[in-house]
C-alpha positions in Angstrom: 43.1 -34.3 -3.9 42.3 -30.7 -4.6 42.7 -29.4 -1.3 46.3 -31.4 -1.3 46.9 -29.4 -4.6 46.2 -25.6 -2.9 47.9 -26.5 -0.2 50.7 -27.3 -1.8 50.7 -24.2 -3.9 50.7 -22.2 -0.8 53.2 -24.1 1.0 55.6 -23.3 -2.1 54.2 -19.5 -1.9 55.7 -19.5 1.7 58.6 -20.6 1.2 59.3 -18.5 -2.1 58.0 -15.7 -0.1 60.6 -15.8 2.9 63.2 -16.3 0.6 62.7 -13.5 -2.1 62.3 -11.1 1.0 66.0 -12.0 2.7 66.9 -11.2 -1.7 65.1 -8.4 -2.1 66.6 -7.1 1.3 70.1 -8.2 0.6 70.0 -6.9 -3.5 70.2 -11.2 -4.1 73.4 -11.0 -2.4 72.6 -13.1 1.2 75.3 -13.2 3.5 76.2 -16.5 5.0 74.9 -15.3 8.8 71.5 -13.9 6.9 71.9 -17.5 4.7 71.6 -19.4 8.1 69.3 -17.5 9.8 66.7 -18.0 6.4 67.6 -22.0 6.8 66.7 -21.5 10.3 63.6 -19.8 10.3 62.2 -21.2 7.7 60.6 -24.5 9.7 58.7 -22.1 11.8 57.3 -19.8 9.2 55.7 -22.7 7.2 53.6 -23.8 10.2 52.7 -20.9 11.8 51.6 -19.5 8.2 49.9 -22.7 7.2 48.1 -23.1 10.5 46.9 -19.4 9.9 45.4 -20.4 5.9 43.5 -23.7 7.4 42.1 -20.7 10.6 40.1 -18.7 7.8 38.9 -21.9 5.9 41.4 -20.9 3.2 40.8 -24.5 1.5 36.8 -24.9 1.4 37.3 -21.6 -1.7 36.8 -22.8 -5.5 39.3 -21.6 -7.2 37.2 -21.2 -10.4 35.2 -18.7 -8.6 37.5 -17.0 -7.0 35.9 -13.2 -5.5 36.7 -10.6 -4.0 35.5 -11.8 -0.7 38.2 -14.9 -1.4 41.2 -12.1 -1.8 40.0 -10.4 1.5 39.9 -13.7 3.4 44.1 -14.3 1.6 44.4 -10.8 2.9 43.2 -11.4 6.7 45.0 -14.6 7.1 48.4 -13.2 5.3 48.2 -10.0 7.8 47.7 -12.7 11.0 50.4 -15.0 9.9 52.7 -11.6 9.9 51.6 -10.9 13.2 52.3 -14.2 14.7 55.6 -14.8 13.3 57.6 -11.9 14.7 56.1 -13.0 18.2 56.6 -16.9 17.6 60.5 -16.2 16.9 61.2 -14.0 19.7 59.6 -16.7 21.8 62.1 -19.2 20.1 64.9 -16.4 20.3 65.2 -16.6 17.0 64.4 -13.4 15.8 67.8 -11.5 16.2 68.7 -12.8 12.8 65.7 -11.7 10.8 66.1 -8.1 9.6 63.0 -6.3 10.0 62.5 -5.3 6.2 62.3 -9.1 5.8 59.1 -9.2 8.2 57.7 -6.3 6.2 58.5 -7.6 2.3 57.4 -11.1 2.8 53.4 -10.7 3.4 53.5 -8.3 0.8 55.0 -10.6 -1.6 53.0 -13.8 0.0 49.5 -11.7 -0.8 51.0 -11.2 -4.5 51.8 -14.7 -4.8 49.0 -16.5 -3.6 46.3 -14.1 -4.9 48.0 -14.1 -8.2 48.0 -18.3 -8.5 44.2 -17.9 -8.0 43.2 -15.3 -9.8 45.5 -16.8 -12.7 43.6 -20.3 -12.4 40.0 -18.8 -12.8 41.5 -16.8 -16.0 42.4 -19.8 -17.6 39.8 -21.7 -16.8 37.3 -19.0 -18.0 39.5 -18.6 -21.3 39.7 -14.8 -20.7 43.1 -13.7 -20.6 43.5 -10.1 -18.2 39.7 -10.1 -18.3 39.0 -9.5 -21.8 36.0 -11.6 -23.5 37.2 -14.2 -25.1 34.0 -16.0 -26.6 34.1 -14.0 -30.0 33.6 -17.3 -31.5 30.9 -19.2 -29.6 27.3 -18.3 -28.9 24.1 -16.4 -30.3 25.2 -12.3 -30.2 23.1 -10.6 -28.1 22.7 -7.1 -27.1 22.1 -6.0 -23.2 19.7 -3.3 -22.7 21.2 -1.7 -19.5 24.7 -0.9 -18.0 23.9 -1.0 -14.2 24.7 -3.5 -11.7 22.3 -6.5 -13.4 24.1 -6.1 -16.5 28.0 -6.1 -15.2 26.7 -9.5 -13.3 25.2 -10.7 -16.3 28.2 -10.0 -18.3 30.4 -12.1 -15.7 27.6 -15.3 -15.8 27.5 -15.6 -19.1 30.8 -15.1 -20.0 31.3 -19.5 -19.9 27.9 -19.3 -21.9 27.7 -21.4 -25.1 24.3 -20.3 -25.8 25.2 -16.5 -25.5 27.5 -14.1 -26.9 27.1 -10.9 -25.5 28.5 -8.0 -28.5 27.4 -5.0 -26.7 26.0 -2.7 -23.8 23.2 0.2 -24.8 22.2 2.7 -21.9 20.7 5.8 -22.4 23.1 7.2 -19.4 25.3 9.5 -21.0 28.1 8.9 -18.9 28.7 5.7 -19.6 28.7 6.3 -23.1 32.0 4.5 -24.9 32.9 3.0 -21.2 34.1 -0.8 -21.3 31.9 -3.1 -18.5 34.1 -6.4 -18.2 35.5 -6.7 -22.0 32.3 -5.4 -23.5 31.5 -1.7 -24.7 28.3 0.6 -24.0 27.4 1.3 -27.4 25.3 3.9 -27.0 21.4 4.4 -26.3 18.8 2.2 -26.6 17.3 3.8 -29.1 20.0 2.9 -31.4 19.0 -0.7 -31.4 17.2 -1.2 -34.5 20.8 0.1 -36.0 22.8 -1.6 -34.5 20.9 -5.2 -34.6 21.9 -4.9 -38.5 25.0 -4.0 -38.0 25.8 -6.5 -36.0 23.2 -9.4 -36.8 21.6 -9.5 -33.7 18.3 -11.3 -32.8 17.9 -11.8 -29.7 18.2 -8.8 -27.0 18.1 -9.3 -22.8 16.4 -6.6 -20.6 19.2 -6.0 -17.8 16.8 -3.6 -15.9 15.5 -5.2 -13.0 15.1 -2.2 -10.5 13.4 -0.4 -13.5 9.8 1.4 -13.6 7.4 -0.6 -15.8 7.4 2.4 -18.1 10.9 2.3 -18.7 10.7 -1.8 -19.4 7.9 -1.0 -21.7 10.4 1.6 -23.3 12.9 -1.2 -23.8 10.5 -3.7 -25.2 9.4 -0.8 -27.6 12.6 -0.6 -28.9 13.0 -4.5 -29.1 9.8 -5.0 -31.1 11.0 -1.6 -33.8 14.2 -3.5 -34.3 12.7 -6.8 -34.6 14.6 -8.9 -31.7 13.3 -11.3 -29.1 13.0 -9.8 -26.0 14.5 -11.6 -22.8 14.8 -10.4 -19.6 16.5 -10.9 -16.2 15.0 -11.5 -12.9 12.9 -9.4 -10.8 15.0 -7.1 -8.3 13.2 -8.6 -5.5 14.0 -12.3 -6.5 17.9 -11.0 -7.2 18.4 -9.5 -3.5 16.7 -12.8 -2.1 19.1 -15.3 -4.2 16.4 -17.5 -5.0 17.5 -17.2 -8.7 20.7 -15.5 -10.2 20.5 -13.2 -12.6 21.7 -15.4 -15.6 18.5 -17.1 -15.3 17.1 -15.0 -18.3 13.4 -15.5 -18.9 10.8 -14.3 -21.7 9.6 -10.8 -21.1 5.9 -11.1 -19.1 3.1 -9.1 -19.1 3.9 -8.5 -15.2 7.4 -6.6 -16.1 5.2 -4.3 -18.5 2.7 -3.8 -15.6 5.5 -3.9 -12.8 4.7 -1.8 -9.6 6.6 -1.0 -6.4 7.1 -4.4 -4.1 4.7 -4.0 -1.3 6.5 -3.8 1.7 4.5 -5.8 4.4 4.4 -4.9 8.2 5.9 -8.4 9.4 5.4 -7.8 12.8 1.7 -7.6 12.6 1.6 -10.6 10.1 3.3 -12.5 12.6 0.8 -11.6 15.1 -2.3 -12.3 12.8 -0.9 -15.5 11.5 2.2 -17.6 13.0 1.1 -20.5 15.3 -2.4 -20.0 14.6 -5.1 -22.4 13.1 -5.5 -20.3 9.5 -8.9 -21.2 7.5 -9.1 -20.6 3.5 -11.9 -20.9 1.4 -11.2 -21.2 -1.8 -8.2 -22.6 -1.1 -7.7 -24.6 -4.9 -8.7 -21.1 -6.9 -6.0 -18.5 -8.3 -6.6 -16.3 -5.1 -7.0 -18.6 -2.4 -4.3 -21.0 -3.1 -1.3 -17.7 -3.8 -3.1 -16.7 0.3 -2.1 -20.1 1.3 1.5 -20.1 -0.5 1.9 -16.6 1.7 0.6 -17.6 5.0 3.2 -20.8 5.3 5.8 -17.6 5.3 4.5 -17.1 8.4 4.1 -20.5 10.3 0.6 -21.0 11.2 0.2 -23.8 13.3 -2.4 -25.7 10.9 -3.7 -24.5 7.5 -7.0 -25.5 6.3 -8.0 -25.6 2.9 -11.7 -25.8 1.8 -12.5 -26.4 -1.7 -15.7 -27.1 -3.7 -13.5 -28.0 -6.2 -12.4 -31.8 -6.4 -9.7 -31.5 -8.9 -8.5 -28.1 -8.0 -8.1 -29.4 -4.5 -6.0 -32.3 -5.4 -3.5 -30.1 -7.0 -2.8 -27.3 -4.5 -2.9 -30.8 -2.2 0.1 -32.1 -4.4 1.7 -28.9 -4.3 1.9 -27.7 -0.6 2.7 -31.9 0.3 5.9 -31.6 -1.4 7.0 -28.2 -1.1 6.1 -27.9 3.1 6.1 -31.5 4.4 6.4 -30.4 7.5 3.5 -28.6 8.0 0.0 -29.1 9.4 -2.6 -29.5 6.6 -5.8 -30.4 5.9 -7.6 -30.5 2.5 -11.3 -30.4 2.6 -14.1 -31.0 0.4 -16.9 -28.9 1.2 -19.2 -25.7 -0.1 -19.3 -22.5 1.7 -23.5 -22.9 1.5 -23.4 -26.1 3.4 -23.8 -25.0 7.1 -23.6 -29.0 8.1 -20.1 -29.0 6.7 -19.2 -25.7 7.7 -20.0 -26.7 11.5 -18.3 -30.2 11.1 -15.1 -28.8 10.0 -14.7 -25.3 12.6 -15.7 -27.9 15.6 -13.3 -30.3 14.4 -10.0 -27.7 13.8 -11.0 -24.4 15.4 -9.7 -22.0 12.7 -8.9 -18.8 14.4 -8.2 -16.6 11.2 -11.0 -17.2 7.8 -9.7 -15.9 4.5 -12.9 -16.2 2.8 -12.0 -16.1 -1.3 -14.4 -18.9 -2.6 -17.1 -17.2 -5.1 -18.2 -16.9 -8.3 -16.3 -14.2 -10.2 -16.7 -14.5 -14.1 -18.8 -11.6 -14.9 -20.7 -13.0 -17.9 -21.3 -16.2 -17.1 -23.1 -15.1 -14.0 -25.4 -12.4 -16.2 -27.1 -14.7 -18.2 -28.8 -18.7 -16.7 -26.8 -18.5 -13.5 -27.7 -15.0 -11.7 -29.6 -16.9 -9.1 -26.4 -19.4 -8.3 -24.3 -16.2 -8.2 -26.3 -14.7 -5.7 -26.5 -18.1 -3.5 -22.7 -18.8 -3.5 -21.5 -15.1 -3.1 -24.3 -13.8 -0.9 -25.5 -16.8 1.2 -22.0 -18.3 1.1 -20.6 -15.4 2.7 -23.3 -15.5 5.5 -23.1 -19.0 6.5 -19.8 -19.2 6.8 -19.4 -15.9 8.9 -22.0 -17.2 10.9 -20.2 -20.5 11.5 -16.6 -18.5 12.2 -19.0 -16.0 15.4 -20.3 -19.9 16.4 -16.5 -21.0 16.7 -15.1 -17.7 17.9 -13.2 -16.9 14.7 -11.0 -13.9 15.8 -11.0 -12.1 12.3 -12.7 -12.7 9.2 -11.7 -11.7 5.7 -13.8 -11.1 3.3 -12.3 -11.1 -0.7 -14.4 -8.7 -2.8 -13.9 -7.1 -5.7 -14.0 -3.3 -7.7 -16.9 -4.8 -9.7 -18.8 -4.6 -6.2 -18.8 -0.4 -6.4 -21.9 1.3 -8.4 -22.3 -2.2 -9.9 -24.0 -3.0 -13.5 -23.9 -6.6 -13.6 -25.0 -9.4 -11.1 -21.5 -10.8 -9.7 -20.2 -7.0 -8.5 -23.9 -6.7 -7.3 -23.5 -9.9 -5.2 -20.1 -9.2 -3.9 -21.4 -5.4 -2.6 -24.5 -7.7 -1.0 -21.6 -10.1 0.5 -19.6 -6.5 1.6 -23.1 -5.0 3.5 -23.7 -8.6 4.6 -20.3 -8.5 7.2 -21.1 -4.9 7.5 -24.3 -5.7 9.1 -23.2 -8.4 11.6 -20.1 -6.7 12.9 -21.4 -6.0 16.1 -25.6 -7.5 16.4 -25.6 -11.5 15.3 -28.6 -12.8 15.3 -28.3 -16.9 16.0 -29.5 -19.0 13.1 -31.0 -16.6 9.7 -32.6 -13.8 11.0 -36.1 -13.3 10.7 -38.7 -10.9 12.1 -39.7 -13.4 14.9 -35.6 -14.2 16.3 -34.9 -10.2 16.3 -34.7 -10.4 20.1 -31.6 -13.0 19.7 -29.1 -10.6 19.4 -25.7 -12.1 20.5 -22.3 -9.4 20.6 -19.4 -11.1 18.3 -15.9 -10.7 19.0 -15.2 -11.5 15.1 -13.4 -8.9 14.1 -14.5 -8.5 10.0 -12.2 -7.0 7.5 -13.1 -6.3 3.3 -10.7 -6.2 1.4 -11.8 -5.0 -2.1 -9.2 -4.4 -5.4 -9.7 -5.1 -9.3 -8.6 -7.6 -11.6 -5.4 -9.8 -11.2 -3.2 -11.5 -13.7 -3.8 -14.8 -14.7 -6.6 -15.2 -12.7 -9.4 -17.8 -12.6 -11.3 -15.8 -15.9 -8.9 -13.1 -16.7 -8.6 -12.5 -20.4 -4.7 -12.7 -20.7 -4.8 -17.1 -20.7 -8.0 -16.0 -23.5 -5.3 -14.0 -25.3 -2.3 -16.4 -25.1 -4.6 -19.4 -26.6 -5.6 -16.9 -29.7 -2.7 -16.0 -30.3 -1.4 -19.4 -30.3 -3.8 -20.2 -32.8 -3.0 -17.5 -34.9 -5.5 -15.1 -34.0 -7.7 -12.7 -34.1 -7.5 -11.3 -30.8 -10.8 -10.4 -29.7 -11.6 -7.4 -27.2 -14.5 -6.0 -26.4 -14.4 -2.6 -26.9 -11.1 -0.4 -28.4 -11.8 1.8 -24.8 -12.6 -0.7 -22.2 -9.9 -0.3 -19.0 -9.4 -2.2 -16.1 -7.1 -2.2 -13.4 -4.7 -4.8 -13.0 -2.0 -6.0 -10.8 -0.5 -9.1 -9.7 -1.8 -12.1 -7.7 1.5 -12.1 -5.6 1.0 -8.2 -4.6 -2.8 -8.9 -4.3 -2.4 -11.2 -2.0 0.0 -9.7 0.2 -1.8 -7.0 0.0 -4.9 -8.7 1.1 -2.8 -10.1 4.6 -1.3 -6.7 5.2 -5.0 -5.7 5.6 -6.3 -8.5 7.7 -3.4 -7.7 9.7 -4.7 -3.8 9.9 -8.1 -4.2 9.8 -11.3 -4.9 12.4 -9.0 -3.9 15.4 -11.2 -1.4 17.0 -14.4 -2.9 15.9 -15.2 -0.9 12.8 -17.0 -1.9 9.6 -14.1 -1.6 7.2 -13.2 -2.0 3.5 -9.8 -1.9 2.4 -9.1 -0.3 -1.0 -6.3 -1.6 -3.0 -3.9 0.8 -4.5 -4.3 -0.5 -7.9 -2.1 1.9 -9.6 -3.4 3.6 -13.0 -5.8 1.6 -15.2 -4.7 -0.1 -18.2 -6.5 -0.7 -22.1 -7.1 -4.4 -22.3 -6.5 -3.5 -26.1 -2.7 -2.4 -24.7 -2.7 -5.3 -23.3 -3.4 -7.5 -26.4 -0.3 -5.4 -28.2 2.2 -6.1 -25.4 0.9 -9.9 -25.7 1.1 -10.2 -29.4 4.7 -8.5 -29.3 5.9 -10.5 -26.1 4.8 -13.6 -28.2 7.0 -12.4 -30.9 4.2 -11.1 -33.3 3.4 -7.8 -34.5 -0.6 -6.5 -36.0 0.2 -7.0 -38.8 0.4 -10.6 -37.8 -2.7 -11.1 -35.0 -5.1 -9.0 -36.0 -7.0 -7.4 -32.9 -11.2 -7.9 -33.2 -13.5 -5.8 -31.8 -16.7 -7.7 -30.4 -19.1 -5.4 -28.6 -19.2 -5.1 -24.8 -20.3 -7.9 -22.8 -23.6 -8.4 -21.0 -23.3 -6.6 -17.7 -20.0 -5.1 -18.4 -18.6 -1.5 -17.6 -16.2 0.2 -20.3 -14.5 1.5 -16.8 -14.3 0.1 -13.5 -14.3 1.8 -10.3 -12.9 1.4 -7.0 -15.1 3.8 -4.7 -19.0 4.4 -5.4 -20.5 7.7 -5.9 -21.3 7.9 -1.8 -17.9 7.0 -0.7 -14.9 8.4 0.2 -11.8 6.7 2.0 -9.3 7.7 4.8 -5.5 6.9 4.8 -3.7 3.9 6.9 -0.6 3.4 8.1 0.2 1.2 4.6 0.5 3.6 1.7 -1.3 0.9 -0.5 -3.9 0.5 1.4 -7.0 3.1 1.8 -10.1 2.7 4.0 -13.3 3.3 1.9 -16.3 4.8 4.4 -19.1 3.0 2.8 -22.9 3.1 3.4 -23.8 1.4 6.1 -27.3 -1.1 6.8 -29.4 -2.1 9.4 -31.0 -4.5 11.1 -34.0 -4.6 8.9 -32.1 -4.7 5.6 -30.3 -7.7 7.2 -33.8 -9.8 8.0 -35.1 -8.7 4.4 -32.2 -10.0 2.5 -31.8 -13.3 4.3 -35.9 -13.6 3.4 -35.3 -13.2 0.5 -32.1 -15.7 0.0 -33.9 -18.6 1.8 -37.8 -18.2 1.2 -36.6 -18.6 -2.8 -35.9 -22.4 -4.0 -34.5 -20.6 -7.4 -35.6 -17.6 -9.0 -34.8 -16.6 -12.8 -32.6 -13.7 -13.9 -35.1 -11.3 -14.6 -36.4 -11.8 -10.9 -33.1 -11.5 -9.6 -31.9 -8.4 -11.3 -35.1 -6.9 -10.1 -35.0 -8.2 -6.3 -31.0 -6.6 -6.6 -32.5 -3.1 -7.0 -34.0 -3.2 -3.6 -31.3 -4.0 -1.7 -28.8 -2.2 -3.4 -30.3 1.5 -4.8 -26.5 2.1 -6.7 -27.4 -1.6 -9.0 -27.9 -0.8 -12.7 -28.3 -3.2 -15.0 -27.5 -2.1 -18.0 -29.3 -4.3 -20.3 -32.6 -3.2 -18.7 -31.7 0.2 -18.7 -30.3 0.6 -22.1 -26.7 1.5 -21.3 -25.5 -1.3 -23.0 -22.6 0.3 -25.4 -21.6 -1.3 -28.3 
């Protein structure tokens, strides 16, 4: 019925068209020759113009949405239709009686005509009469921080809002000072919010900066927390330009817009190559790192995608996940631990995995210190070792190792077994001894063609262990925040970035047979007790509020992390996030004296541990013993 209705309209634009040209031409005086000739034309021009409107899908438009792009289309098939006529009524010798000013006038005035009936029928519909804003009377005022591109299309999505009333722009551009976006006026900076929120009762404000450096965000939400407003925000820039989301789909301010860093731009070509109809093995698969690797390999259609997870419940939700977002894809979800050679074997013989992503360990830093160093040790150390040895069994062609910053000069027993898990792939790269090497099977040296690539980077949010979920749930409780020391830094970035990040470098990495570790460009550190302000703001509370508690550093942790030991240096790659570090290397014997060590010990306390640690890794402090504990 709809499309009846436009076509209609423009069947009357036509005809009102052909005739106001013969008045305009004739000063509304038509002759009765030019009288005729309208009459006689007339049953020719309607077709030939109609057949030209249904040609550029004139009728699939919505007229409540009317665009640009929808004039331009009016415009092409107005401009053919004036083409075609002229030769359709020469063919019909017909055209003698049409003055030429007519042929001219009449697409001008069909353009006018039918652009005008849509563009008139969105204005009403919106309520906005000649484009002003209209919606004085509905909806929360809010103020847009930002007058660029984001906020002009946030302006025109909100404007049938009954939630939101948008009274003003604020941009610290000077030229835009005063200037009208759509019906609403640039106020003037954002610094002027806190006045201007009184003035005009604001209390909520939206971010309209997606393209803008964390710094500048963290400006904005400065200036949102001094004036005592919600903070909102709109999409990420990368999520606009994909048109996943739009940006009316404002959203609370996160910790990752505060922290926001440059998208990674990722070498598809060679992700392709490493990944797409390949048999891609994760371990780790149900954990915060392992199962965002698995959400970016699918981008890349691997032929099957194996998941391996000690855990049972964490396995049944990444299962629930992946079966309803990629039906269509080969997947298997297994039960098993990386220490279990048996399982290990039963699973590469059964789906030859061709790429390993190995991200199952133990990672939180102080529950590994104290009753579970051995177990840390086992999973991150031994685990590594059976499960490279299983992928040079099955002819794995690369194997990725997930480590971590807490792995250089390390003071605690998880970044002491990661660095042992590092040396451990270090060591086999090119000699492989079959079975676990001892001074009697030396002489069983077997040349792999695993390629094996570290990847090594600090702290992600919202991790398996990170402190933000720790902060959230005090907050939520109404405090204290508890940090452990008013200095302590880490790095941070997020698990999307990591991730791709971590592919980017498989893809790089192991080509020419060398012993690598990838360094993560983690950007500059960050104060975790910076962190618990932005939180206790973003949450909608000040200090005065949540009071932040300082507990004393934690056993085995660093007031700073590092990303390179005191022996290493690193070497540019083609990705300008991603550095080569040129780490110690071991031998041979290390390799037989470590695996001893690992399987001649049923379970050994912490003590005996820490003090094992020290001889296979000379940078290992442990602070406790040594009395660098700070409080």
């Amino acid at each position: 019925m709809r499309t009846l209705i436009k076509f209609v309209n423009d069947i009357l634009a036509i005809i009102l068209a052909w005739w106001f040209a013969y008045l305009f031409r004739f000063n509304f005086e038509i002759s009765p020759f030019y009288l005729a000739s309208l009459v006689e034309t007339l049953p020719w021009v309607i077709p030939i113009q109609a057949a030209s409107f249904f040609w550029f899908g004139l009728y699939r438009e919505v007229w409540r949405y009317v665009s640009l792009h929808d004039l331009r289309t009016i415009l092409y098939a107005v401009l053919t239709a004036a083409t075609t006529v002229p030769l359709a009524l020469f063919m019909l010798h017909i055209l003698a009686g049409v003055p030429r000013s007519v042929l001219m006038l009449d697409p001008i005035l069909l353009l006018f005509m039918m652009g005008g009936s849509r563009i008139t029928y969105r204005l009403w519909k919106e309520r906005r009469p000649f484009g002003m804003n209209n919606n004085t009377l509905r909806g929360n005022p809010v103020l847009v921080l930002g007058a660029g591109g984001a906020a002009v299309r946030l302006l025109k999505e909100l404007s049938r809002s009954v939630e939101w009333r948008i009274v003003g722009l604020l941009d610290d551009n000077l030229t835009k000072r005063g200037k009208i976006l759509d019906g609403v006026q640039v106020l003037g900076p954002i610094s002027d919010l806190p006045i201007l929120v009184k003035k005009l009762g604001v209390l909520h404000a939206i971010i309209a900066m997606p393209s803008a450096t964390h710094s500048e965000r963290r400006i904005a939400l400065n200036a949102c927390s001094t004036a005592g407003v919600k903070a909102l925000t709109v999409p990420s820039y990368d999520d606009l330009i994909s048109g996943k989301i739009t940006v009316s789909q404002i959203r609370n301010v996160e910790l990752d817009d505060l922290l926001g860093r440059d998208p990674v731009r990722l070498d598809n070509e060679g992700l392709h190559r490493l990944l797409e109809g390949k048999t891609i093995f994760v371990s780790g698969a149900g954990g915060s790192i392992g199962s965002e690797l698995c959400r970016q390999i699918t981008k890349f259609k691997p032929a099957h995608l194996v998941f391996f997870e000690l855990n049972e419940f964490a396995l049944y939700n990444i299962e629930q996940e992946f079966r309803s977002k990629f039906p269509n894809m080969k997947m298997v979800f297994v039960i098993g631990d990386v220490k279990n050679q048996a399982r290990l074997t039963q699973v590469f013989s059964q789906f030859r995995p061709e790429v390993v992503f190995h991200a199952a360990a133990y990672k939180h830093v102080p529950l590994m210190e104290q009753e579970n160093a051995w177990q840390a040790v086992l999973n991150n150390v031994l685990g590594t070792w059976v499960i490279a040895q299983t992928s040079i069994k099955y002819e794995v062609e690369k194997f990725v190792l997930i480590s971590t910053d807490k792995a250089v000069n390390p003071t605690n027993v998880m970044g002491a077994s990661k660095r042992l898990a590092e040396m451990v792939c270090q060591a086999i790269q090119h000699p492989f001894f079959s079975g676990f090497p001892t001074s009697e099977n030396i002489a069983n040296e077997v040349i792999t063609n695993t390629r094996f690539v570290i990847v090594r980077f600090g702290n992600v949010l919202g991790s398996t262990g990170s402190v933000i979920p720790k902060f959230r749930e005090q907050i939520a409780m109404g405090g204290p925040v508890t940090v452990t020391h008013p200095e302590i830094t880490r790095y941070f970035m997020s698990i999307p970035e990591a991730t791709q990040l971590v592919l980017q470098a498989g893809s790089m990495g192991g080509e020419k047979g060398d012993r690598e570790i990838f360094v993560l460009d983690m950007g500059e550190p960050v104060k975790i007790a910076d962190l618990a302000r932005d939180l206790i703001r973003l949450s909608g509370f000040n200090e005065e509020d949540i009071d932040i508690v300082y507990s004393g550093l934690r056993s085995g942790e660093k007031l700073y992390e590092e990303l390179l030991s005191d022996d290493e240096s690193t070497l540019p790659t083609p990705h300008n996030k991603l550095r080569v570090a040129q780490a110690r290397q071991v031998d041979e014997k290390w390799l037989v004296e470590l695996m001893k060590w690992l399987n001649e010990n049923p379970v050994l306390s912490d003590d005996e541990v820490k003090r094992g640690l020290v001889n296979f890794i000379p940078e290992y402090s442990d602070l406790n013993s040594s009395k660098q504990f700070l409080l």
